[in-house]
N, C-alpha and C positions, 0 to 999 in steps of 0.2 A: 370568535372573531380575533384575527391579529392584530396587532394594535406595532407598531416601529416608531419611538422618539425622535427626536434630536440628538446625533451625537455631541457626547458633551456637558448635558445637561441629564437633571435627575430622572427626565422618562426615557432618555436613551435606551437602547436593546444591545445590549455587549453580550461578547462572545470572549474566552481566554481560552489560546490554541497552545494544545503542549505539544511543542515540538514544529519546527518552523523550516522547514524543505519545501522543495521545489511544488511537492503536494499540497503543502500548506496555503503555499503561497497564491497559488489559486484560487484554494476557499475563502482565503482573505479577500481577492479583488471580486468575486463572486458576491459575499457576504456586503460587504459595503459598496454597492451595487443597491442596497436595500437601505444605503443609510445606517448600516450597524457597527457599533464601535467597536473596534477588533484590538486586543491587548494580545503578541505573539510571543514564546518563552522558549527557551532554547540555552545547551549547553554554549555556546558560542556567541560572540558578538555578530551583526549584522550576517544574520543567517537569513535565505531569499524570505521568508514569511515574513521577518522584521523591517523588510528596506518597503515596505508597504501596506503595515499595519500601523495604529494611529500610537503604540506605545511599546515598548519592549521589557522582557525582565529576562538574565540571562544567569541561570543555576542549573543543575542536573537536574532532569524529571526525579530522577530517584530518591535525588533529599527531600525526603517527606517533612521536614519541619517546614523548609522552604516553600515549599509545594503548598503547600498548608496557609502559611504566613502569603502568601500573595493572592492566592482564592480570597481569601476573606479581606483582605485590604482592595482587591479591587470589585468584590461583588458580582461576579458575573452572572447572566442569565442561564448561558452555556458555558460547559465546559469541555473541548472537542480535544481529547488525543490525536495526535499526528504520526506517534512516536510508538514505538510497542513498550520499550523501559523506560515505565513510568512508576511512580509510588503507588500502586492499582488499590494497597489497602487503604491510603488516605483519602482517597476518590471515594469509596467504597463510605465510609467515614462519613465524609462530607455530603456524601449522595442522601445518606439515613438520616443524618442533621436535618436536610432540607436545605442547605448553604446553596448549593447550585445540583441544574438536573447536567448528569451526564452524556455525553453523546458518542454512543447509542445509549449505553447504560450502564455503572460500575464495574456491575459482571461480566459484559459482553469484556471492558476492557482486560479484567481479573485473569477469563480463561483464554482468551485471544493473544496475552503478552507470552506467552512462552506455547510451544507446541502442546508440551503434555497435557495442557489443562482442553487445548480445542479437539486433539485428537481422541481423547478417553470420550468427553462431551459427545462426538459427531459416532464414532466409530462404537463405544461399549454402550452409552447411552440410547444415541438415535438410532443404533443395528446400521446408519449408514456403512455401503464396502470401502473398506481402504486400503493401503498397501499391508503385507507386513511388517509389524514396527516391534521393537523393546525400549526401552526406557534405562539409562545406565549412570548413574553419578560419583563410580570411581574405574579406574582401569580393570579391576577384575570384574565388575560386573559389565563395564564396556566389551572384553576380552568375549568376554560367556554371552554378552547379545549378538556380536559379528558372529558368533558359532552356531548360536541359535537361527536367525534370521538366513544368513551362508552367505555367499559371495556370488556373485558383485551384490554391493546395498552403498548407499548413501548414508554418512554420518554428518548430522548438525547439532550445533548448540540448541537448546532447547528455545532460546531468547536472543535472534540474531535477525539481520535484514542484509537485502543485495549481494545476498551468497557468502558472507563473511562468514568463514569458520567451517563451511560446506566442502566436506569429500567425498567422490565416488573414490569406493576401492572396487578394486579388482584379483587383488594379489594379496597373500597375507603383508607380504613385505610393506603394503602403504595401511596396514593397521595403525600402530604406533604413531608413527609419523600423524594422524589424521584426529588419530584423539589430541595430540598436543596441539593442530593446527585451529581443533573446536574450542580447546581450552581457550585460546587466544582470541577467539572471534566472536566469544558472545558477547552481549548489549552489556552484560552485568558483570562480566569478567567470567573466570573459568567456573563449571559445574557440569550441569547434568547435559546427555546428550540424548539425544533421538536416535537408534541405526532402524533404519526402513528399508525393507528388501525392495528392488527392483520389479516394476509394474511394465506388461507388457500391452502396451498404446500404442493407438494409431497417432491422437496429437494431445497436447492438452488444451483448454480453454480458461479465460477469467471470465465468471458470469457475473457482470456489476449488478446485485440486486437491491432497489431501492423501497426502505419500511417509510412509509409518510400514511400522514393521517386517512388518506383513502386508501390505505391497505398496503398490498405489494406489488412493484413492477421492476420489470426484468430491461437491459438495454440487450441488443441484439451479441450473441457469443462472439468475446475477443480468443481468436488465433494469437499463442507469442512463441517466440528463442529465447530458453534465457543461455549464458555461459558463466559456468559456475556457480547456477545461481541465482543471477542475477542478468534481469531483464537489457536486453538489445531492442528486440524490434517487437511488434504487435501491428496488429488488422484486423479490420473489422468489416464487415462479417465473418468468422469461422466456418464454412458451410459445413453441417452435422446433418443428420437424419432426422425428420421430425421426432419419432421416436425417441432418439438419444436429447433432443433439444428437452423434449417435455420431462424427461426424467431428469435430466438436469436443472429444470426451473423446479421441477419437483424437492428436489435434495437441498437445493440452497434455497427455498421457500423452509424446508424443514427445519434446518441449522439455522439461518438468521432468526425462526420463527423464537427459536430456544431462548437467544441472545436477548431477545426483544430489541426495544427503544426505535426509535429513529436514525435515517441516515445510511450513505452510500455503503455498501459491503461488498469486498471484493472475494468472491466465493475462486476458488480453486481448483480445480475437477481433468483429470484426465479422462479420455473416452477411447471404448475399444469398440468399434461398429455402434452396437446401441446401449451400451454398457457404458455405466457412468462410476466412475472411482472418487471418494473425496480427497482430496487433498491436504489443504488450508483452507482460512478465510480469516482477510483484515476485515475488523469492524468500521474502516474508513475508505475515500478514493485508494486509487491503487495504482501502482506505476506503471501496468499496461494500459491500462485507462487512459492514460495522457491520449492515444488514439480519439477521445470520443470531442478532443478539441477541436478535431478538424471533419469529425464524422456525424457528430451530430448536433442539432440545434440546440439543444440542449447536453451540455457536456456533462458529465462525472462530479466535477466542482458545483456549476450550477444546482445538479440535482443534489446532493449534499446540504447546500445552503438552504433549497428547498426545503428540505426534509426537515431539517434541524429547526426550519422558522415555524412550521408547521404549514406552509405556503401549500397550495396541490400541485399535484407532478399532473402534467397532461400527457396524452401521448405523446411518447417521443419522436420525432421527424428526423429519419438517417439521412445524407447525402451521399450515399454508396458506398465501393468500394475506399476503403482507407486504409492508412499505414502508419506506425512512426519507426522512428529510428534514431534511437541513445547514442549521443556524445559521451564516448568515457576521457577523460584525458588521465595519462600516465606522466608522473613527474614529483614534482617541489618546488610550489613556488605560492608568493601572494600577491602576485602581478598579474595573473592568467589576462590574456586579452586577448580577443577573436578577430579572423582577418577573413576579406574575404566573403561576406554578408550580403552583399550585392550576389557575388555568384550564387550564393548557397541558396538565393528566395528568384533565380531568374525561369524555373520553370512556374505555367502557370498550374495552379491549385497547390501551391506548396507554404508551409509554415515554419515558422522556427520559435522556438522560446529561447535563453541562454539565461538558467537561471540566478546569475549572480552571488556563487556561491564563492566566499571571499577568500579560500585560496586553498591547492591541491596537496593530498600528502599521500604520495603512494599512486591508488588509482582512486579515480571520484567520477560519477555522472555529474555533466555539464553543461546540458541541453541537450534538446532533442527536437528531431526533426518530423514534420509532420507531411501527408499529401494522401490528394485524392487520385484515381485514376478512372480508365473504362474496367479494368478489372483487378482482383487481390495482386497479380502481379506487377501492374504496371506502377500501382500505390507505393509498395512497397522497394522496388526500384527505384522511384523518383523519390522516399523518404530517407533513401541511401544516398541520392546524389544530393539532398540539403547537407546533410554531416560528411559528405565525402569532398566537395568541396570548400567547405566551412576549414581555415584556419587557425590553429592555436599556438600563441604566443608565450612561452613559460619565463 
C-alpha cells in the first residue's frame, strides 16, 4: 500500500533531485502532482527544476562531502539523479546505510555515469551487439585505439552529455585536435575517452523503458537527429519491423533488467533491418522523450514519478503521430527573452515548453517545440514551425 503525506509535515513523501534541467523539471511538477515534497540541487542558482521545486541547495553533484551533508539534513525518501556527474560512491554509501533508496539504484547510477562502466556491462557482460569500441586515458593509448578501431569512429569523454566533447574524425589530421576537444568536454574535466568505430544503420531509436512494481513496459519506439551529439528533433512512433521492435524490447528488457530498481530508462539502440545494436542507456527520462509530452497520455515524467512512488503504470494511451523540435540559442547573455509566442503556438495540436534556464554561454537548449500531425512528417514539420517562428532576445 502507498501511503503520500502532507508536504511539510513529518509524513510527508520527499524526493531530493540531483541535478535540476529542463528534465528535472518535469519530474518535479509530475511528482507534486501527488502531493510530494520535492527539494531540487544543482551546480547553479535558479536552474528550471528549482524555479518549481518546494526548496533548493546549490553545490556540485561531485562534492561528496556536500552531497553527503544535505541527503542526510534533509531525509529524503528518494533520491533521483538527473545528472550523470555525480558523487556515484556516496550514493552507493548511503544506499547500503539505508539513508535513502536510490533511483533506479546506486549501481544502475555507478555504471551509467561514465560510458565505460555501461558499455563493458551491456556488451562483455550481457554478449549484447555493439559498435566497435576501445577505451583510452592518455594520448598514446588514445593514438593506438583510433588505429586499432580505423577511421572514420567517433571520439567521447567517457562522462559527458548533449555531445560536448563528441568528434567524428574522418582524417588523421582531426585526431589530435579531437582528443583535446574530449579533454575539454567531459562532466568531470579531462580523462578517459571512448573511440567507437562507425556502425552501419538504417536509423536509431530511444526505447523509454519503464521498471515499476508490475514488472516492465515499454513506450512505443522514439525516431531522433541528433547534431554533434546532441539531440534536435524526435517522433514518435519510429516505424520498425515487428521483428527489430521485439528484439529491441528484448535488449533493453535485458540491460535495465541488470540495473535493476525502479524508473524511466532511456535505452539507446541503432537498427539495421531487424538487427538491433546497443548503444547507451540513461537510468532516467531522456531528452528525446520530451516527444511523449505531446504523444502520450501519460508522458516520460509522469511515468517516472510513477515508478519511483511505486504507483502502477497502466497501459499507455498514444495520440499518434508526434514530433518535437529543440530550441538551441547561440550567444552570452542572462537576459535571454522569447518573442513571438503567440506565433510559435498558432497551429493547432502544437506545444512549447521554454525552460527557464537563467542565462546562455556559448550554445544551450532552451525550449523545445512540440506537435501532433496526420502523419511522422507532418508532426515534425509543424514542431519546426513552433521554434522556427519562436523569437530570441539576447
Amino acid at each position: 500500500m502507498v501511503t503520500i503525506g502532507t508536504p511539510f509535515t513529518e509524513r510527508a513523501k520527499k524526493v531530493l533531485l540531483c541535478g535540476s534541467g529542463e528534465l528535472g523539471k518535469e519530474v518535479v511538477i509530475e511528482l507534486q502532482r501527488y502531493g510530494v515534497e520535492v527539494v531540487a540541487c544543482d551546480a547553479y542558482e535558479n536552474a528550471p527544476a528549482m524555479q518549481v521545486a518546494d526548496r533548493a541547495y546549490v553545490f556540485s553533484m561531485l562534492d561528496g562531502a556536500e552531497l553527503r551533508r544535505v541527503i542526510e539534513k534533509e531525509a529524503p525518501d528518494f533520491v533521483v539523479p538527473e545528472v550523470e556527474a555525480i558523487a556515484t560512491d556516496v550514493l552507493a554509501e548511503m544506499e547500503a546505510e539505508g539513508v535513502a533508496t536510490i533511483i533506479p539504484t546506486a549501481r544502475a547510477t555507478q555504471l551509467t555515469m561514465n560510458r565505460e562502466g555501461i558499455r563493458r556491462m551491456a556488451a562483455e557482460e550481457l554478449g549484447c551487439v555493439s559498435s566497435p569500441y576501445r577505451f583510452a586515458g592518455n594520448l598514446v593509448e588514445y593514438e593506438a585505439a583510433v588505429a586499432e578501431v580505423g577511421l572514420p569512429c567517433v571520439v567521447k569523454p567517457i562522462m559527458s552529455s548533449s555531445g560536448k566533447g563528441q568528434s567524428t574524425l574522418r582524417t588523421e589530421a582531426e585526431i589530435l585536435p579531437a582528443w583535446e576537444y574530449a579533454q575539454e568536454g567531459g562532466r568531470a574535466g579531462a580523462g578517459k575517452v571512448i573511440v567507437e568505430g562507425f556502425v552501419d544503420f538504417d536509423y536509431e531509436i530511444t526505447l523509454l523503458t519503464i521498471r515499476h512494481v508490475g514488472g516492465t513496459s515499454f513506450c512505443d519506439p522514439i525516431g531522433h537527429i541528433q547534431v554533434d551529439g546532441d539531440y534536435r528533433e524526435s517522433w514518435q512512433p519510429q516505424p520498425m519491423s515487428e521483428l527489430a521492435l521485439q528484439r529491441a524490447q528484448e535488449m533493453a528488457a535485458k540491460v535495465t533488467e541488470n540495473l535493476g530498481g525502479r524508473g524511466v530508462f532511456g535505452v539507446e539502440l541503432f537498427i539495421k533491418g531487424d538487427e538491433v545494436i546497443f548503444s547507451e542507456v540513461s537510468p532516467r527520462p531522456h531528452d528525446t522523450g520530451m516527444v511523449t509530452m505531446i504523444s502520450q497520455d501519460l508522458s516520460q515524467f509522469s511515468l517516472h514519478a510513477r515508478a519511483i512512488l511505486g504507483l502502477p503504470i497502466p497501459n499507455i494511451c498514444t495520440h499518434g503521430p508526434s514530433a518535437s523540435c529543440a530550441h538551441v540559442v547561440v550567444g552570452n547573455s542572462e537576459k535571454v527573452c522569447f518573442g513571438q509566442v503567440d506565433q510559435a503556438l498558432a497551429e493547432p495540436d502544437t506545444q512549447l515548453r521554454l525552460f527557464g534556464k537563467p542565462a546562455v554561454v556559448g550554445k544551450r537548449r532552451m525550449a523545445v517545440g512540440l506537435a501532433r500531425g496526420r502523419d511522422i512528417e507532418q508532426a515534425r514539420a509543424k514542431a519546426r514551425g513552433v521554434i522556427g517562428a519562436l523569437e530570441t532576445d539576447l
